[in-house]
N, C-alpha and C positions, 0 to 999 in steps of 0.2 A: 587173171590179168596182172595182178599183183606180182606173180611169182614172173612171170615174163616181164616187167619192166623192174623188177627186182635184180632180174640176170643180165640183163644189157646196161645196166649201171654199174653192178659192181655192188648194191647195197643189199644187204638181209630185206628179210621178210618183216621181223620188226621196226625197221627202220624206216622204211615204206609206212608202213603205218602209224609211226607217229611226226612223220611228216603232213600225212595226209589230215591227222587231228589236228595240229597247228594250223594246215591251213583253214580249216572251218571254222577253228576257233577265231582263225585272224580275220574273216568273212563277216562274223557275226559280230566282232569287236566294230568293225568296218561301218554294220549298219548299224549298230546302237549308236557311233560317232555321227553317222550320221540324219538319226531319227531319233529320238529322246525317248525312253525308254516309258516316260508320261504320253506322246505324244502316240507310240505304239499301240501303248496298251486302253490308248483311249479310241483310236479309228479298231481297232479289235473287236472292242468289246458295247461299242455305240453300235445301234443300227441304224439302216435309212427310215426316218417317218415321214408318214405322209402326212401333209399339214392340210385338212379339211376346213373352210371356211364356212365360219356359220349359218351361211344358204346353205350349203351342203347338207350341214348335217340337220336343218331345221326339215329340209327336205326327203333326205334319210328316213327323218323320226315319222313324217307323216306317212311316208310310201311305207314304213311297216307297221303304223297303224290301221293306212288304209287295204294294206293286204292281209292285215290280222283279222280287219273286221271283216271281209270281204270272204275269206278263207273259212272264217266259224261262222257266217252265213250262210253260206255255201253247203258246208260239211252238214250244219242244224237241217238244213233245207231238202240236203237226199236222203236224210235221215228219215224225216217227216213223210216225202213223197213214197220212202220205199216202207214204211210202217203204215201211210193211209192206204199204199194202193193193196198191200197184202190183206190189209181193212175190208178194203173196196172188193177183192175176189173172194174173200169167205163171206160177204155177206152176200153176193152173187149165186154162192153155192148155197146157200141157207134157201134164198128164194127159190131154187131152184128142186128142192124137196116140198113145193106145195102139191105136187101131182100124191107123192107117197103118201103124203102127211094128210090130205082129203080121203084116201083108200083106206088109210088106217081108221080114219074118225068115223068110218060109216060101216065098219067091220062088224059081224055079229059078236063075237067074246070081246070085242073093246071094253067091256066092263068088268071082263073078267080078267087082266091084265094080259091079255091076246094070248091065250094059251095055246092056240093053235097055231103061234109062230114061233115057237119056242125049239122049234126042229129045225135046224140050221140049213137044209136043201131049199126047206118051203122060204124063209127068209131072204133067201139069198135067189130064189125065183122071184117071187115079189119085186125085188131090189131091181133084176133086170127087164121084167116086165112092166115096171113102171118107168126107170131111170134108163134103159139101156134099150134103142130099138132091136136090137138084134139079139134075143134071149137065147141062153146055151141051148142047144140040139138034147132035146130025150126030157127036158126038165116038163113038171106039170104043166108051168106055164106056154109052153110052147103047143101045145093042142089046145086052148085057149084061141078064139079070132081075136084077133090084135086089130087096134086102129089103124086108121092108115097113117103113115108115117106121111111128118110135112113137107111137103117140096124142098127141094136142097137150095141153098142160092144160088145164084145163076152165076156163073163161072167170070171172072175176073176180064175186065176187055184187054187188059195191055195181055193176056197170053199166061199170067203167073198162074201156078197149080194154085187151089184153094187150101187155106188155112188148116192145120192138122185139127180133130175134133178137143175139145176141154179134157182136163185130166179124168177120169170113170169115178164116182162117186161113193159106188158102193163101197169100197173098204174102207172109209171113212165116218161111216154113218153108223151108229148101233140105235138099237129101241130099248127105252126102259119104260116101265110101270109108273102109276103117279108117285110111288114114293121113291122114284130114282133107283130102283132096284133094276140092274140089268136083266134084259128079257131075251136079246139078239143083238147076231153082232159082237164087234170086238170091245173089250172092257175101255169105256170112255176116258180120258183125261180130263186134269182138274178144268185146264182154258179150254171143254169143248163148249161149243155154239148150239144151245138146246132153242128146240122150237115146242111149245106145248100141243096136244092130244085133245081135244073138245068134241064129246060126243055130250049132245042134248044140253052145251053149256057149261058142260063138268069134265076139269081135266083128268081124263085118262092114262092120259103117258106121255112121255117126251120122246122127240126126236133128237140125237144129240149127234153134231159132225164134228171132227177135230179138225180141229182149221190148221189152213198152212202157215208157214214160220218165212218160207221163203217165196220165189216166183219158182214153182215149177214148169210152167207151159212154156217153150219157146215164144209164142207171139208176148207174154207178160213180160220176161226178160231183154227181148227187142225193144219193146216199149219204154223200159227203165232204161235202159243204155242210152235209147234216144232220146231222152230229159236230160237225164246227168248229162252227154255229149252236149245238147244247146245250153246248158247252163252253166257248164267248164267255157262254153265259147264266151257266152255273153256276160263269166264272170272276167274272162280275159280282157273282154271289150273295157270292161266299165274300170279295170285297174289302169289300162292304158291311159281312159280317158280322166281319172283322178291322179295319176301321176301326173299329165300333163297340166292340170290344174291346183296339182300342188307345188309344183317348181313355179307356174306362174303366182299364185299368192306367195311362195318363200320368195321369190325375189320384188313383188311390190313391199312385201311387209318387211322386208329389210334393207330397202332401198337406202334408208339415209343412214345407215352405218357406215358406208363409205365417205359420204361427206362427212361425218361424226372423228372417224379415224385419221382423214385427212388433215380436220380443222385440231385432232388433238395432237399430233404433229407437229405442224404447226404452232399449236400453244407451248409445246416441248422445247420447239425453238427458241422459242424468245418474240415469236408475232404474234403481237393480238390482236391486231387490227383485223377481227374478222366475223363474219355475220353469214349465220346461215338460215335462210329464206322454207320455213313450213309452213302444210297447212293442216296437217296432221292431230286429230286430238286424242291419241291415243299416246301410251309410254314412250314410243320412240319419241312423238311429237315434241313430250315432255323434255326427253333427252339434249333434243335439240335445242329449244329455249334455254335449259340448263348450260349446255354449253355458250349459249350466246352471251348468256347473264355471267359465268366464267370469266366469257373475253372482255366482258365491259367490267367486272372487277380487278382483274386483272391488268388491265391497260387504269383503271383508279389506282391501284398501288403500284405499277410501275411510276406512274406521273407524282404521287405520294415521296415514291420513294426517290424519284430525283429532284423532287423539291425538299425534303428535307437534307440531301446532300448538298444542296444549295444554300437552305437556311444558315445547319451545323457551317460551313464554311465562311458566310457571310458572318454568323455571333464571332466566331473564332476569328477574325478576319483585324477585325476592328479593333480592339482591345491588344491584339498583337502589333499591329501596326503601331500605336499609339507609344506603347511600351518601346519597339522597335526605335521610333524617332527620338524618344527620352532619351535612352540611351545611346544612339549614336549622337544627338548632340553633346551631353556630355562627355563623350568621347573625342569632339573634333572641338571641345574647348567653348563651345557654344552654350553652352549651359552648366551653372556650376553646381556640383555635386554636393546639392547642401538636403538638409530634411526637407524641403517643402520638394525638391527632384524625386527624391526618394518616398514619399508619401504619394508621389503623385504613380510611377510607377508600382507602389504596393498596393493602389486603388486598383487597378486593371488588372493588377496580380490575383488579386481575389474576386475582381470581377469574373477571369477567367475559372476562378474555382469554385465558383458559385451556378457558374453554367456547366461545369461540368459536372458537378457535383447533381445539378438536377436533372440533365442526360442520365447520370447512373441511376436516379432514383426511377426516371422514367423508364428507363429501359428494363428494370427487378419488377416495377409494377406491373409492365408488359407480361414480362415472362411470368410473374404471378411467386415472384421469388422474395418479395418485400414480405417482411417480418412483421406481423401482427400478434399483438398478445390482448385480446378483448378480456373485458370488463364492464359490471354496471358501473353507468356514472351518468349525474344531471345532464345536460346538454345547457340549462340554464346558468349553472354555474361554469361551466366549462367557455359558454356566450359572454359572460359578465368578465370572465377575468384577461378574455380576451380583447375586447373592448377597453378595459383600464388599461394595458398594454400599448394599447396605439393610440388612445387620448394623448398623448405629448406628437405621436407624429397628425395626427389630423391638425389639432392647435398650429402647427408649424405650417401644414399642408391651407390654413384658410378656411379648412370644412369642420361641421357640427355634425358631430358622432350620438345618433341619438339608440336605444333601444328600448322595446318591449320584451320581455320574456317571461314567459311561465312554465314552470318544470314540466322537464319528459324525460323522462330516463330512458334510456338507448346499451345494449351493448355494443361499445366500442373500443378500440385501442384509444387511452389517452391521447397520446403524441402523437401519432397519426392521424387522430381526428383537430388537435392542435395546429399542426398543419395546414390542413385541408382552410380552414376557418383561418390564418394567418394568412393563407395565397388572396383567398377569396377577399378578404377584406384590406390587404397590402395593394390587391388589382383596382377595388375599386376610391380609394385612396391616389392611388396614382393619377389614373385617369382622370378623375373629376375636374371641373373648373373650382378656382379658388372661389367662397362666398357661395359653394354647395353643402351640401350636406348627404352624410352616407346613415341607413335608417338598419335597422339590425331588429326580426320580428320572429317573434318562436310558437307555432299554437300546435296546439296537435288534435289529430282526428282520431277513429275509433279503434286505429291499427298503426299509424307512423307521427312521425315527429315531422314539421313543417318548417324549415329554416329560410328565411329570404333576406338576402344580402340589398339593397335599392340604396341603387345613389343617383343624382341630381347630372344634369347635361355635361358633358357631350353624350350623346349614346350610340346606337351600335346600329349600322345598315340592317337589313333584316336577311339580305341575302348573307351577310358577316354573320350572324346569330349561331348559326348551323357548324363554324369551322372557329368558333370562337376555343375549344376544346381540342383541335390541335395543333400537336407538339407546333413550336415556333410560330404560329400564328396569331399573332396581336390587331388585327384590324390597320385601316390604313392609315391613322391617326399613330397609331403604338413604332410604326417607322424610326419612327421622330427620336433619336439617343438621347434626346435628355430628359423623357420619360421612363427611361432605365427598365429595367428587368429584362428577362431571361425570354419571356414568354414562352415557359413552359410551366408556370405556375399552376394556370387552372388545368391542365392537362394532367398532373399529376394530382390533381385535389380529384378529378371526374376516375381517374385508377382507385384513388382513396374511398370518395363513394360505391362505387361498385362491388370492390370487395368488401364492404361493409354492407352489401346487400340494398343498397339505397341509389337511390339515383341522384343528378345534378343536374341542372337544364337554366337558360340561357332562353330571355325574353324579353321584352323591352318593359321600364319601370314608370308605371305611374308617377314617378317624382321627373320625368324626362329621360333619364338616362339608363342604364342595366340593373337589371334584374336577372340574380344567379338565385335560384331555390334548389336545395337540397333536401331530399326526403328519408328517412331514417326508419325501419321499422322498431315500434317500440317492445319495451320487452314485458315480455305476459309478466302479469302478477298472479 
């Protein structure tokens, strides 16, 4: 075709063909421009999956346990039927040698290990004069009168021929002496089925039949098939019927993971307004509680966290403003730019740097990124020298600074624990009425150090006791600006206890007003 559109153009045979490469190669430029060669090789080499849901596959797992167990039941089961029943026909054929096994015990050389059966015609007449009505033509036993042979059964009503007769017994039977020595018959195997020989009480010889391995009778083998067939049926039945009882337990038992999925969803969003209703005491059950207690923490620190957005803007607020007005008075001539202007705005200047300064510290506590370098050291000295520190502000303050202490060594960061003991007792300081007193008590027990902070009225609501620790929350008296601080004092002292292993807690005080105890564990000696 080439060479034909080669001649109605005028162009060669190679020209033709590297037209034809340009245009493939412009083809494939074409869709690389327009599929991203990422985007290619990625629908390429992805395949489709099937996304199975955990009913599913909880249901899966049990439909191939319950047809694993159902299947080696089964199998154990024809196993058993078709080893008892080949059981059940050699022992059939055993019983069925008491005719032989009586002729032989009453034999005259029975004692003499039946030497007169030792000629293989006479044995094998025997065999069918006892075991077979119809004894071979010529043999000795046939000039013998025979019994009469038993009525046949009576012929089947629905019309079917009678049953073919049992497999013939004799080539399976031999005779041995009492010491197992073969006498007649074919040389026995190890699993043959012996019967003993008793003349006058004393065994004589054994009967020995080699049992069969398989069903050989047709009726045996109809018989097996039709077990195995009702037992394939009613193992069919019974996987049906546990399948259908397994997809109903997979989908009660996994009922609330749809509401679970849903509610976590939901929580992803940003709702937590949300509550999901069990009755369940099982893991799911738990699952679900858990999530409920999720939304109700969750919607505590959303509300946490827009009230301290609230708080932070409110400290920041005040102090800005204040500043703000300074300065545009002075600016609009209103107030003259002297130190006492100036002092007044360096006041709020460090006011604001003192709250921010304590957000930073709060928020390194938070994170756990605050700098501690412990140390032994007294806690009573550490109490004492803190105390002589704010005797000139309590004196000012109107209140009586009293303490008790007696040593307990603690490891601790100095200046950190410095701290913690300057908020604690800057707070209750602040707060008090003038003509109170703040009490300062140190004992310890057989494992921690006991510190309590107690000062005299006002005190603290008892519903307040619990949020007195956090950030920005001062109670509803602490409102008040001209009781000053930050309130994030104890907030940052309860960070300070806790990474020191110790805790901090907030109670009402014996003297009327707050009690803050701090607990420190002490250090071994």
């Amino acid at each position: 075709m080439l060479l034909s559109v080669a001649g109605q153009s005028g162009m060669s045979h190679d020209d033709l063909l590297v037209r034809r490469n340009c245009a493939e190669n412009e083809d494939a430029h074409s869709q690389t421009r327009r599929y991203p060669a990422s985007y290619m090789k990625m629908h390429a080499l992805t395949p489709a999956r099937l996304r199975l849901r955990v009913v599913h596959k909880l249901f899966l797992l049990l439909a191939l346990a319950i047809a694993l167990a159902l299947g080696t039941l089964g199998g154990i089961t024809v196993l058993n039927l078709r080893s008892g029943f080949i059981a059940y026909v050699n022992t059939l054929d055993l019983a069925r040698l008491t005719p032989l096994a009586q002729i032989l015990d009453e034999r005259i050389d029975a004692t003499r290990d039946f030497a007169g059966l030792r000629d293989r015609p006479t044995w094998d007449a025997l065999l069918h004069e006892t075991l077979d009505p119809k004894p071979p033509g010529g043999s000795p036993a046939a000039q013998k009168p025979q019994p009469q042979p038993p009525l046949p059964p009576p012929a089947p009503a629905n019309g079917d021929t009678a049953p073919p007769p049992p497999l013939p017994l004799p080539p399976r039977i031999s005779l041995l002496d009492a010491q197992h020595r073969l006498v007649a018959g074919a040389r026995p195997v190890n699993t043959a089925l012996q019967r003993p020989l008793l003349h006058d009480g004393v065994v004589v010889g054994w009967l020995a039949l080699r049992p069969l391995t398989r069903p050989v009778d047709s009726r045996d083998t109809d018989f097996l098939s039709a077990q195995v067939r009702d037992m394939t049926l009613l193992a069919a039945l019974l996987i049906l019927l546990a399948l259908g009882v397994a997809w109903i337990f997979a989908r009660h038992l996994l009922a609330p993971l749809g509401d679970v999925e849903h509610a976590a969803e939901q929580l992803a969003n940003g709702s937590y307004r949300l509550h999901l209703d069990t009755s369940r005491r099982d893991e799911l059950g738990d699952l679900v509680r858990h999530i409920n207690r999720l939304s109700i923490a969750l919607q505590a620190h959303e509300a946490t966290r827009q009230r301290w957005i609230a708080d932070i803007s409110h400290e920041l607020r005040t102090p800005l403003s204040i500043a703000r007005g300074e300065i545009e008075a002075m600016q609009d001539g209103m107030r003259a730019t002297d130190a006492k202007g100036l002092q007044s705005l360096h006041e709020e200047v460090m006011r604001l740097d003192r709250l921010v300064d304590d957000l930073h510290q709060l928020s390194m506590a938070d994170l756990g990124t605050l700098s501690y370098r412990p140390q032994q050291l007294d806690m009573a000295a550490l109490l004492s020298a803190a105390c002589a520190r704010f005797e000139v502000a309590a004196h000012d303050a109107g209140l009586v600074l009293e303490q008790e202490l007696s040593s307990a060594w603690v490891s601790a960061d100095p200046d950190r624990m410095r701290q913690l003991i300057d908020n604690v007792l800057g707070n209750s300081l602040r707060y008090s009425d003038r003509g109170g007193r703040v009490r300062v008590d140190l004992t310890t027990t057989h494992e921690s150090a006991r510190i309590v902070f107690d000062d005299t009225p006002p005190g603290v609501a008892p519903d307040s006791l619990i949020r007195l620790f956090e950030p920005l929350y001062r109670g509803e008296v602490s409102r008040n600006r001209g009781h000053g601080g930050s309130g994030l004092g104890l907030a940052i002292a309860q960070r300070i206890a806790i990474a020191h292993g110790g805790e901090l807690r907030a109670q009402p005080s014996p003297l009327g007003g707050l009690r803050i105890e701090l607990t420190l564990p002490l250090v071994e000696s």
